[in-house]
Jmol script that loads the backbone (N, CA, C; Angstrom):
load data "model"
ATOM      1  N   UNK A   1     -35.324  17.320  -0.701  1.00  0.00           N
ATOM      2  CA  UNK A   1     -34.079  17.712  -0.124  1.00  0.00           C
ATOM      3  C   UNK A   1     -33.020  16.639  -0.403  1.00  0.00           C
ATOM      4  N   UNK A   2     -31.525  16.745  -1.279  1.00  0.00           N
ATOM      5  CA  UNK A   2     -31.035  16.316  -1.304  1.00  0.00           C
ATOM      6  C   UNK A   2     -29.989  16.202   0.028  1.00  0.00           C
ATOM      7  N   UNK A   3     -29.437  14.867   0.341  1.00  0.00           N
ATOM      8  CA  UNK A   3     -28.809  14.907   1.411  1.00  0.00           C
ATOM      9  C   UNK A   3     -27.404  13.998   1.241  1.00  0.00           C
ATOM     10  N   UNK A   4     -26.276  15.046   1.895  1.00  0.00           N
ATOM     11  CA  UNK A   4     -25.095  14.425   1.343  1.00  0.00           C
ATOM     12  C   UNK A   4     -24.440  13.181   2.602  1.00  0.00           C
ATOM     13  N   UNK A   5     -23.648  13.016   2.845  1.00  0.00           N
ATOM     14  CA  UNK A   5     -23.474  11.234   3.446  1.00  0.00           C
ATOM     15  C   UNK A   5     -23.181  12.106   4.821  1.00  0.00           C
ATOM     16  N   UNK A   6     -23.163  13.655   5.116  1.00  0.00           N
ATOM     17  CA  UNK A   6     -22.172  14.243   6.453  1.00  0.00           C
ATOM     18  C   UNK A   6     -23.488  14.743   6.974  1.00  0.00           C
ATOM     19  N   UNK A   7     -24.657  14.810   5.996  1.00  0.00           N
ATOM     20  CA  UNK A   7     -25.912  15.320   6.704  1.00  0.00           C
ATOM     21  C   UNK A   7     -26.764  14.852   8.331  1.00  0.00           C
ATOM     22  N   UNK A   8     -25.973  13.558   8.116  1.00  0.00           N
ATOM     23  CA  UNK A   8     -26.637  12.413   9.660  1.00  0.00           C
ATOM     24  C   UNK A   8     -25.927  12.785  10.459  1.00  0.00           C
ATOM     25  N   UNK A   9     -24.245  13.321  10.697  1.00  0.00           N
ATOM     26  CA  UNK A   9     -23.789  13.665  11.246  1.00  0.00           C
ATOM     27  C   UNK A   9     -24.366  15.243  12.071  1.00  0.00           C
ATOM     28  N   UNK A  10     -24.252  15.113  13.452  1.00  0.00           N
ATOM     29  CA  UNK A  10     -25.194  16.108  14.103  1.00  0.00           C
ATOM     30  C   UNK A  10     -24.355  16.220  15.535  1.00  0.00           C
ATOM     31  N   UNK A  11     -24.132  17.148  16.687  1.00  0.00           N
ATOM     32  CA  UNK A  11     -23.757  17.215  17.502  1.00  0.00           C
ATOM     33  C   UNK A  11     -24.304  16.188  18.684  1.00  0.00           C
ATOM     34  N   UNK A  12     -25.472  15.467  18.572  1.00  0.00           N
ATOM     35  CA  UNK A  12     -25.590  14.377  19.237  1.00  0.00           C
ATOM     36  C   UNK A  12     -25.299  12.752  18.782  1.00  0.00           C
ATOM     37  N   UNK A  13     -24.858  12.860  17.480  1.00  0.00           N
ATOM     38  CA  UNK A  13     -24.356  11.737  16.776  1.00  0.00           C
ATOM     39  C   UNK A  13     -22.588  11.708  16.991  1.00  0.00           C
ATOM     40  N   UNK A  14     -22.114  12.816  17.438  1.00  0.00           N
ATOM     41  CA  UNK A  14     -20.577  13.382  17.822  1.00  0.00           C
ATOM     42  C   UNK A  14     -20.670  12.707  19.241  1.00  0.00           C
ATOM     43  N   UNK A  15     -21.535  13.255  20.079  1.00  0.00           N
ATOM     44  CA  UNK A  15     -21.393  12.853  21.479  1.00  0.00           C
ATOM     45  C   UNK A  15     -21.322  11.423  21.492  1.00  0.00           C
ATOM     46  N   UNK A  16     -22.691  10.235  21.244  1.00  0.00           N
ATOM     47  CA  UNK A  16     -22.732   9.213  21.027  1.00  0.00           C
ATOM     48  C   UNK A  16     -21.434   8.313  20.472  1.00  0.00           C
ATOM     49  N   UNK A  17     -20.836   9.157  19.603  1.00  0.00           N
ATOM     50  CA  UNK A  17     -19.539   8.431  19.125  1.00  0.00           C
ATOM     51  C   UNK A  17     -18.418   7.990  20.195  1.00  0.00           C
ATOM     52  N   UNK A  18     -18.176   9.659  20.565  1.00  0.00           N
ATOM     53  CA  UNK A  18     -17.490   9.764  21.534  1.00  0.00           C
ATOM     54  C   UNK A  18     -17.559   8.968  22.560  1.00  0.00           C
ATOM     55  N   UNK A  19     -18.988   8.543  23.245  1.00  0.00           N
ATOM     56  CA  UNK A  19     -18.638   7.377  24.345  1.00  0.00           C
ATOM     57  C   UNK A  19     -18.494   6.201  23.736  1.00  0.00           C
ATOM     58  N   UNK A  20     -19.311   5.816  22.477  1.00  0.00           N
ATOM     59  CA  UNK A  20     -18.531   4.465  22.287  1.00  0.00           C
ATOM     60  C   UNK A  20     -17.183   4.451  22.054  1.00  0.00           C
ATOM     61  N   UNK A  21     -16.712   5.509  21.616  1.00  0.00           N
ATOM     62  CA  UNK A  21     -15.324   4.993  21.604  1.00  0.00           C
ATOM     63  C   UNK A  21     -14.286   4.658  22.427  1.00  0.00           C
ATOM     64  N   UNK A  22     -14.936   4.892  23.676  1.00  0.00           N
ATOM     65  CA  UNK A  22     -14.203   4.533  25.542  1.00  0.00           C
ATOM     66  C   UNK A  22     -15.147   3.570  25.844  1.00  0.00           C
ATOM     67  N   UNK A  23     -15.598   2.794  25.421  1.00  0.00           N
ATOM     68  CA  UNK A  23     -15.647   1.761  25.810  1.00  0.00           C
ATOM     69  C   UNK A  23     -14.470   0.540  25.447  1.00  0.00           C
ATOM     70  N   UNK A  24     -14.001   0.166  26.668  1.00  0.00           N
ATOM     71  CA  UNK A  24     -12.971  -0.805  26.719  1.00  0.00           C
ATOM     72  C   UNK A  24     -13.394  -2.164  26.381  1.00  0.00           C
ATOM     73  N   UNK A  25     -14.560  -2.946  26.995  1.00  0.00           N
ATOM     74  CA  UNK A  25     -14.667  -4.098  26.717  1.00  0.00           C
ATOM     75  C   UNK A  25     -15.501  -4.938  25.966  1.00  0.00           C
ATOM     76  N   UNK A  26     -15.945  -5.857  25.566  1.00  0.00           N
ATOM     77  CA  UNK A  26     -16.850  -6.027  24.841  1.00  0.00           C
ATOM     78  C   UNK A  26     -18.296  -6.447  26.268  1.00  0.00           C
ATOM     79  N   UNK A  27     -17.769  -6.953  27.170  1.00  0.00           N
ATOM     80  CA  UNK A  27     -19.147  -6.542  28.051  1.00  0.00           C
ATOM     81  C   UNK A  27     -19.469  -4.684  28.533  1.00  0.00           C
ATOM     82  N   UNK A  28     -18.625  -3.930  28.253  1.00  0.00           N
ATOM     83  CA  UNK A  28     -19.132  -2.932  28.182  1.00  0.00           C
ATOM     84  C   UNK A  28     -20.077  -2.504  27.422  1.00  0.00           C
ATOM     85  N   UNK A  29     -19.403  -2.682  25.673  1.00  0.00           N
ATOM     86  CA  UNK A  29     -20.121  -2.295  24.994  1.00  0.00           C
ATOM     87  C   UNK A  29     -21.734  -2.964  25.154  1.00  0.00           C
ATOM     88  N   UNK A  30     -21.579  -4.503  25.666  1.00  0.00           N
ATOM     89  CA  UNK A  30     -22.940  -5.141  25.221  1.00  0.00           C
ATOM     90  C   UNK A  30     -23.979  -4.466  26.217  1.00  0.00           C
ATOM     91  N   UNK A  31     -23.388  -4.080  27.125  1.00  0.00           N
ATOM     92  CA  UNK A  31     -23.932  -3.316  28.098  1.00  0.00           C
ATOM     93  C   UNK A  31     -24.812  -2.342  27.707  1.00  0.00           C
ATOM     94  N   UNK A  32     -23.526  -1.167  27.306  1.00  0.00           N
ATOM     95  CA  UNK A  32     -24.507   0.236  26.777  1.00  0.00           C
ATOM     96  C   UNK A  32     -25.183   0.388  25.494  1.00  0.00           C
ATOM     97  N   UNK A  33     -25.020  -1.020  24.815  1.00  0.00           N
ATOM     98  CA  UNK A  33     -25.825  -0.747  23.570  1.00  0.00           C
ATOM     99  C   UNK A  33     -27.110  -1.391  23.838  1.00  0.00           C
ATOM    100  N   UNK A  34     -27.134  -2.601  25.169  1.00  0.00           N
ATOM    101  CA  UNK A  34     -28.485  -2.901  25.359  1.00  0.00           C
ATOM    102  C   UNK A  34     -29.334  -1.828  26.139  1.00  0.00           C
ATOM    103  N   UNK A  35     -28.668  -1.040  26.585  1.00  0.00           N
ATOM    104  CA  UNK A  35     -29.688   0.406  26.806  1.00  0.00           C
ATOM    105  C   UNK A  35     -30.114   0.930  25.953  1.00  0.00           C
ATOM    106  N   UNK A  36     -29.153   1.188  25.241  1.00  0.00           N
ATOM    107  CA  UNK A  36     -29.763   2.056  24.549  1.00  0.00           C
ATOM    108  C   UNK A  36     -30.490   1.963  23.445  1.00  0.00           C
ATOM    109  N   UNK A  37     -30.384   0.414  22.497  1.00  0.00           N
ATOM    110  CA  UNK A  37     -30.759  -0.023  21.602  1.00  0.00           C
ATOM    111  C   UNK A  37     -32.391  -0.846  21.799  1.00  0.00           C
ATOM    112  N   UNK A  38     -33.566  -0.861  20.784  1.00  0.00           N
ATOM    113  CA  UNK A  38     -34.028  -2.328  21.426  1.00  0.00           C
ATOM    114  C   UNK A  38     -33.757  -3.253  20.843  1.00  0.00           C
ATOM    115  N   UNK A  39     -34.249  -4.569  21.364  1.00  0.00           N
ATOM    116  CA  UNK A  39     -33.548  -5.504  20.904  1.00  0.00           C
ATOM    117  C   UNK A  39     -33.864  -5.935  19.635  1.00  0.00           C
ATOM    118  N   UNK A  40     -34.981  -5.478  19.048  1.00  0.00           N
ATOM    119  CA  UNK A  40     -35.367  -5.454  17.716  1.00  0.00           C
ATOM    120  C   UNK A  40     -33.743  -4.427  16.641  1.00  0.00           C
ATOM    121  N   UNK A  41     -33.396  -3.460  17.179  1.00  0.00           N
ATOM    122  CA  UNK A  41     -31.814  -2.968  16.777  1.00  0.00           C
ATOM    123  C   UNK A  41     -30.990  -3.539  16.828  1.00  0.00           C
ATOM    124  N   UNK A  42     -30.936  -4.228  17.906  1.00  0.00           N
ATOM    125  CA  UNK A  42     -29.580  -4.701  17.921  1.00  0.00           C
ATOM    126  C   UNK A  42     -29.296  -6.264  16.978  1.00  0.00           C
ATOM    127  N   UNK A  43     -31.082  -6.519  17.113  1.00  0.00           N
ATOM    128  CA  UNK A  43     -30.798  -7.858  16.011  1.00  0.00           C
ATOM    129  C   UNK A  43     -30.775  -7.561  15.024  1.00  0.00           C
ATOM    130  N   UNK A  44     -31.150  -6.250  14.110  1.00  0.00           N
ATOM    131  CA  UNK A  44     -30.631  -5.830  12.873  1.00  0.00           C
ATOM    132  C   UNK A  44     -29.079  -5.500  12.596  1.00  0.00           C
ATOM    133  N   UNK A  45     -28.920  -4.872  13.410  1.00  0.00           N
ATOM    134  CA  UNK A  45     -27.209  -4.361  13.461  1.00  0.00           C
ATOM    135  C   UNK A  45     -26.656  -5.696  12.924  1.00  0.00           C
ATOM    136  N   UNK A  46     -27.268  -6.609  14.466  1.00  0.00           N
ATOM    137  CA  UNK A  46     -26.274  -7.855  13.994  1.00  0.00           C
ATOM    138  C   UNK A  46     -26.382  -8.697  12.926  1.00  0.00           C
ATOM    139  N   UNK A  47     -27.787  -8.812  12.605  1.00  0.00           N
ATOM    140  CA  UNK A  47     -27.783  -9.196  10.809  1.00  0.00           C
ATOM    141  C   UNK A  47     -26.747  -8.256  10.252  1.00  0.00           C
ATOM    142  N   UNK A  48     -27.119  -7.450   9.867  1.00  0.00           N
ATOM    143  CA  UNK A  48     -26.221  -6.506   9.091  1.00  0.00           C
ATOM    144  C   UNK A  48     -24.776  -7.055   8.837  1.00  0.00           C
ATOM    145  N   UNK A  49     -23.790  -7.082  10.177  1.00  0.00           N
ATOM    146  CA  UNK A  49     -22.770  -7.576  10.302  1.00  0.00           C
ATOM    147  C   UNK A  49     -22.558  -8.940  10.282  1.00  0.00           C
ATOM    148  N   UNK A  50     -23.228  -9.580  10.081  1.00  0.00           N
ATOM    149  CA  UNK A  50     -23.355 -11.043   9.613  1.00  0.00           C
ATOM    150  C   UNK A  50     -23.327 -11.001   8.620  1.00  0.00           C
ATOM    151  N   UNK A  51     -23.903 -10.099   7.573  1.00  0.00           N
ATOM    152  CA  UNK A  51     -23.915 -10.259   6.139  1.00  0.00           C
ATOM    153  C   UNK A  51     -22.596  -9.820   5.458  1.00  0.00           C
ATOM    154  N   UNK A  52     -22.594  -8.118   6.429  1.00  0.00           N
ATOM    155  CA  UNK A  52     -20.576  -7.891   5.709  1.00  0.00           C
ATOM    156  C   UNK A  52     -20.149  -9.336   6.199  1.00  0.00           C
ATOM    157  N   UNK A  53     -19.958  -9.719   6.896  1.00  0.00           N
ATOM    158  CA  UNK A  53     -19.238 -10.672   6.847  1.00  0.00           C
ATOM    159  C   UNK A  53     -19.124 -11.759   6.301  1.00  0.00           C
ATOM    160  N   UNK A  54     -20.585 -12.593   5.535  1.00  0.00           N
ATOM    161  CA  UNK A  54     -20.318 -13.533   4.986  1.00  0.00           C
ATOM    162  C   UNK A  54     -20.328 -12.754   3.269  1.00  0.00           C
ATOM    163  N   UNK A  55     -20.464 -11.435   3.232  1.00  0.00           N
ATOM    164  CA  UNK A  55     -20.349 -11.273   2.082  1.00  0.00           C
ATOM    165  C   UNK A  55     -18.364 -11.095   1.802  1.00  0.00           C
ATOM    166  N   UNK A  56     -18.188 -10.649   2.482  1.00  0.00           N
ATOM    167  CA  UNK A  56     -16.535 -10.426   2.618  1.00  0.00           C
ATOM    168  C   UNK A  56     -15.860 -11.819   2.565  1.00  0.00           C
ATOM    169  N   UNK A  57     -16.315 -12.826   2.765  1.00  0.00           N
ATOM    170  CA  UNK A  57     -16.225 -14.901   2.986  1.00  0.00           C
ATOM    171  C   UNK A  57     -16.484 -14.746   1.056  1.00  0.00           C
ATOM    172  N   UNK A  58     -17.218 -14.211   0.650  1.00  0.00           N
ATOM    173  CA  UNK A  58     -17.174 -14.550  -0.840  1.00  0.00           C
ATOM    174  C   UNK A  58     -18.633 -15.283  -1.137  1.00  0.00           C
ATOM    175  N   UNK A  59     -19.483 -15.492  -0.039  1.00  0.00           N
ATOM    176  CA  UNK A  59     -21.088 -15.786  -0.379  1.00  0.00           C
ATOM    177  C   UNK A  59     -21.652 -14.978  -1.846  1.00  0.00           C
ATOM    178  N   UNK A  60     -22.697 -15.957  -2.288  1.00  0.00           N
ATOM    179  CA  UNK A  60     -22.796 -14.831  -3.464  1.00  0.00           C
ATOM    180  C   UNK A  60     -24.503 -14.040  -2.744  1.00  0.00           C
ATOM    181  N   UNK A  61     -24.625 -12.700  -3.401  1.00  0.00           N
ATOM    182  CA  UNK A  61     -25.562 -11.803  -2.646  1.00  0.00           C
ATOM    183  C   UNK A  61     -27.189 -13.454  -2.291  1.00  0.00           C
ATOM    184  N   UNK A  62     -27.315 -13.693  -3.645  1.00  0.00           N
ATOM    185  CA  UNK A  62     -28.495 -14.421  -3.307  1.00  0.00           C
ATOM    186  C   UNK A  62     -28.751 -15.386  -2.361  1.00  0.00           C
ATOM    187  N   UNK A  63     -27.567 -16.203  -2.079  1.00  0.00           N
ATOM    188  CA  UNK A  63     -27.523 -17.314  -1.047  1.00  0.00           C
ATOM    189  C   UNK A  63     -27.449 -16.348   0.422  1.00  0.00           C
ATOM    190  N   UNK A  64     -26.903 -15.346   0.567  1.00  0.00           N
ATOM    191  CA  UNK A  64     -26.742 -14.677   1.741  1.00  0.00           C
ATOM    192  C   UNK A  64     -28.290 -14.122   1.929  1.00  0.00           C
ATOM    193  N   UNK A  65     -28.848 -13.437   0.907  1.00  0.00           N
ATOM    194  CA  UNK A  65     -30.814 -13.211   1.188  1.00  0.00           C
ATOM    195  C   UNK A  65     -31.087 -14.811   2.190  1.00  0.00           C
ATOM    196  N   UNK A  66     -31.427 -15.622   1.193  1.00  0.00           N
ATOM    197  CA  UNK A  66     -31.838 -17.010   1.451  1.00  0.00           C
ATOM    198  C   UNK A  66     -31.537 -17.339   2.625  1.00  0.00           C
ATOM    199  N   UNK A  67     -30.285 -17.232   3.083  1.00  0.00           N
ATOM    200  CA  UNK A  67     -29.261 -18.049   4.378  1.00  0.00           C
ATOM    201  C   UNK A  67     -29.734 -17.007   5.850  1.00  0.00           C
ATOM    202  N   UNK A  68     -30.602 -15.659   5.919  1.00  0.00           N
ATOM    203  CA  UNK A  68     -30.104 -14.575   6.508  1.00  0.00           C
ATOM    204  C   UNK A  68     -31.531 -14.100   6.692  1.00  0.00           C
ATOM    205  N   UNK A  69     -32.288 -14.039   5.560  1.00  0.00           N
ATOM    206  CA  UNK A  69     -33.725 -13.682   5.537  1.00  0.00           C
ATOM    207  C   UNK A  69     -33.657 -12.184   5.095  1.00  0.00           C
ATOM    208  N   UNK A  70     -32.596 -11.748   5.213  1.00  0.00           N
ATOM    209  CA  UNK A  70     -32.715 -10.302   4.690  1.00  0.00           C
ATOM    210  C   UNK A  70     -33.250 -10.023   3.180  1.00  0.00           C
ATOM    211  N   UNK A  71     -33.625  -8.893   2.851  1.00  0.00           N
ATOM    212  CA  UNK A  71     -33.924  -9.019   1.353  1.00  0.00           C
ATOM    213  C   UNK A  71     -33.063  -8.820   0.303  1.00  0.00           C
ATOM    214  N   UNK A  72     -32.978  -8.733  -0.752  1.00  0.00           N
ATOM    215  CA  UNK A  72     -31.554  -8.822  -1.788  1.00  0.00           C
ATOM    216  C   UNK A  72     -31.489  -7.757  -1.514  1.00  0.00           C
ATOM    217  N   UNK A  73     -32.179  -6.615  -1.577  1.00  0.00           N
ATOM    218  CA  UNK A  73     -31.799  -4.945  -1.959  1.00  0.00           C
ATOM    219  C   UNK A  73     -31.470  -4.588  -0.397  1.00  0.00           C
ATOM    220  N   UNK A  74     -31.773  -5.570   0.452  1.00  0.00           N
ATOM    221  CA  UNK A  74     -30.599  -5.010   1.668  1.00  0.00           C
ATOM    222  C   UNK A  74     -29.048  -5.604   1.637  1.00  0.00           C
ATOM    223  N   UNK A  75     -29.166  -6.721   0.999  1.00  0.00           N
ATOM    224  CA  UNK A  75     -27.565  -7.449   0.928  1.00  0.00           C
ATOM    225  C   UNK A  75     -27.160  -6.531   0.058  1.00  0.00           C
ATOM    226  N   UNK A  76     -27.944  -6.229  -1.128  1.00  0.00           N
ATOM    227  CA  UNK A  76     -26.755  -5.315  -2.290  1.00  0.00           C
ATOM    228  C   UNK A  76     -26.503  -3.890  -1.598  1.00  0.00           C
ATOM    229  N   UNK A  77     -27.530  -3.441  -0.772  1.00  0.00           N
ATOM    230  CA  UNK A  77     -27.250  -2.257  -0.130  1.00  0.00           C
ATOM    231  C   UNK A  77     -25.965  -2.125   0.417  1.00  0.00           C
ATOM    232  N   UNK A  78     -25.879  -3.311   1.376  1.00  0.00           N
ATOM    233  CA  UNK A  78     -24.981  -3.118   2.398  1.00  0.00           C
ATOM    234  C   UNK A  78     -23.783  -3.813   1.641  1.00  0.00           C
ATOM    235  N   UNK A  79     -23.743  -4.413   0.447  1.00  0.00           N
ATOM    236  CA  UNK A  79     -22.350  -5.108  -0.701  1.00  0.00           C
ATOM    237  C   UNK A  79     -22.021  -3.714  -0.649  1.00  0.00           C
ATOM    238  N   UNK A  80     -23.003  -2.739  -1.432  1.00  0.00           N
ATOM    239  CA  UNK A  80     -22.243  -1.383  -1.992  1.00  0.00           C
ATOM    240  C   UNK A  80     -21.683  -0.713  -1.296  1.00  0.00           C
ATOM    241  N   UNK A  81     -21.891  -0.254   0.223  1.00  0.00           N
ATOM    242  CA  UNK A  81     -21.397   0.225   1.237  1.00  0.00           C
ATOM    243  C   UNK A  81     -20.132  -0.402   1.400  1.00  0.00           C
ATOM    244  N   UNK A  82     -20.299  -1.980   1.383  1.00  0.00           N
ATOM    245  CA  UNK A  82     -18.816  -2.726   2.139  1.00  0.00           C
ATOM    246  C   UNK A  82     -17.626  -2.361   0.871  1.00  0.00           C
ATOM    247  N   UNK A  83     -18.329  -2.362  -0.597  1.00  0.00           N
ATOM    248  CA  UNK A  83     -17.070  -1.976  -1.475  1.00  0.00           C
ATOM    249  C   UNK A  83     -17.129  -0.507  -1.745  1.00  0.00           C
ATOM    250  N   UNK A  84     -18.112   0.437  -1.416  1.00  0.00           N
ATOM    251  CA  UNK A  84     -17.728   1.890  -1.777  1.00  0.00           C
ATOM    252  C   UNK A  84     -18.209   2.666  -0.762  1.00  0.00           C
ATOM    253  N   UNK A  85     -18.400   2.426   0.382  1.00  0.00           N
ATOM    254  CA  UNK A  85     -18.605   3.067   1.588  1.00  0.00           C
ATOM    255  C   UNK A  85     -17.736   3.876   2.015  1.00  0.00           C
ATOM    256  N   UNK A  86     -17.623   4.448   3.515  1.00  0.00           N
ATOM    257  CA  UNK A  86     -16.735   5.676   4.043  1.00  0.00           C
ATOM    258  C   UNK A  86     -15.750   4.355   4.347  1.00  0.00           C
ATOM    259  N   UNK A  87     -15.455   3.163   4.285  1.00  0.00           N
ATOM    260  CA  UNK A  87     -14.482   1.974   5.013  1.00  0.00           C
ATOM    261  C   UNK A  87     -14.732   1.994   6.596  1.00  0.00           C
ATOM    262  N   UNK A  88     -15.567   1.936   7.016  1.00  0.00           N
ATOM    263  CA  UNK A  88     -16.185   1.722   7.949  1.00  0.00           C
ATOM    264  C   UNK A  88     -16.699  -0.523   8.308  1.00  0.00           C
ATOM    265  N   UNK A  89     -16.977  -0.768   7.486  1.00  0.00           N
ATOM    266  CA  UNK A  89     -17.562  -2.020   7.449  1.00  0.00           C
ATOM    267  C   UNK A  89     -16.079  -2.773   7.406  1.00  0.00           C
ATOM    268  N   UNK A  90     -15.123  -2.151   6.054  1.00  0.00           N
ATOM    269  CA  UNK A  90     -13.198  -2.591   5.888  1.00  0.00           C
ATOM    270  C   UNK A  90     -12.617  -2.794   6.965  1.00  0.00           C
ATOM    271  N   UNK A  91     -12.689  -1.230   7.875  1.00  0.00           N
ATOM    272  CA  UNK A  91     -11.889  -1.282   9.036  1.00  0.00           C
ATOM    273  C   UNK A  91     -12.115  -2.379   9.661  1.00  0.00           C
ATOM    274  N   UNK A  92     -13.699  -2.579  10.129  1.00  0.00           N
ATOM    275  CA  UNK A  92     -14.197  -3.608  10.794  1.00  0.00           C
ATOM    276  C   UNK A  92     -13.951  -4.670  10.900  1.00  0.00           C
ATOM    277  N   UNK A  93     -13.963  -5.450   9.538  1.00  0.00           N
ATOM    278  CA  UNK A  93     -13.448  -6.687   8.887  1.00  0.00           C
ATOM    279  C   UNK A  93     -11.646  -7.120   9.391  1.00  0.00           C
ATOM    280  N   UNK A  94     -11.355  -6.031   9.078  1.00  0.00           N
ATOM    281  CA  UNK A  94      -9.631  -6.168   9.479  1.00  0.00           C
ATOM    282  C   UNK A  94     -10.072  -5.952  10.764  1.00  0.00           C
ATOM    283  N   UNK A  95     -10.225  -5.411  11.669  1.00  0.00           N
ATOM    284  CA  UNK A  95     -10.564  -5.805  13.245  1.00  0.00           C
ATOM    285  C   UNK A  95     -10.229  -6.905  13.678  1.00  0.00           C
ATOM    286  N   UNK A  96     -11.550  -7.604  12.927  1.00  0.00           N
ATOM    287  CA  UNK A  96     -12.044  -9.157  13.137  1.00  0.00           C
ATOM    288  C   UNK A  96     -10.570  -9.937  13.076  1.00  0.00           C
ATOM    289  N   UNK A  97      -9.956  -9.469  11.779  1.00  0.00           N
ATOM    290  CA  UNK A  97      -8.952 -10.571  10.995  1.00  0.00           C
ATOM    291  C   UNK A  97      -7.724 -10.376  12.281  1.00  0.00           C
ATOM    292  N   UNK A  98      -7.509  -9.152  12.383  1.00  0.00           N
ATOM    293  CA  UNK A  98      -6.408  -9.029  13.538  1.00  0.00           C
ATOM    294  C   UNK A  98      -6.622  -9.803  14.717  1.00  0.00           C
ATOM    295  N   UNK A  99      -7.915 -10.166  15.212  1.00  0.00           N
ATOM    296  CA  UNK A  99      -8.287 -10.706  16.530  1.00  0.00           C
ATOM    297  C   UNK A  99      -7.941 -12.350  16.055  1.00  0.00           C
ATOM    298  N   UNK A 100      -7.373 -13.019  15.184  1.00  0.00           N
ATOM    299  CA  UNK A 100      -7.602 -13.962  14.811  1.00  0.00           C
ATOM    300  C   UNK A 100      -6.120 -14.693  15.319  1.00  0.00           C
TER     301      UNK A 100
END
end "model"
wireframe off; spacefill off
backbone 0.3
color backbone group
């Protein structure tokens, strides 16, 4: 079965959105994502976003494996996403930069 990028999208992946997106604070969020997440998730997530981020800093993929423990074909995974993704990881980044 081929599956296109809107296939994950599902009426309980709509709902889920929907409350994170009323969440106001960042102890909110840390709140309802430690429910709902375990903490084995949430320390991936946050790798994850450690890596857009030092990959977006200009790290090169291999030192970010090394520095991170992740494996290369997850750094290049998540490179390809941060440069040809839905801009999801972009938005993010400019988030960050605005809070600065």
């Amino acid at each position: 079965m081929v599956m296109t990028n809107e296939d994950w999208q599902t009426d309980d992946t709509s709902a889920l959105f929907s409350v994170i997106v009323q969440l106001g604070t960042v102890q909110e969020a840390a709140d309802f994502f430690r429910d709902l997440c375990t903490r084995r998730e949430l320390e991936d997530m946050s790798a994850r976003w450690r890596i857009v981020r030092l990959l977006e800093e200009g790290h090169p993929q291999r030192q970010i494996a090394d520095e991170t423990g992740a494996s290369s074909a997850t750094v290049s995974r998540i490179n390809q996403w941060l440069r040809h993704g839905t801009g999801g990881y972009r938005w993010g980044i400019e988030q960050m930069e605005n809070l600065r």
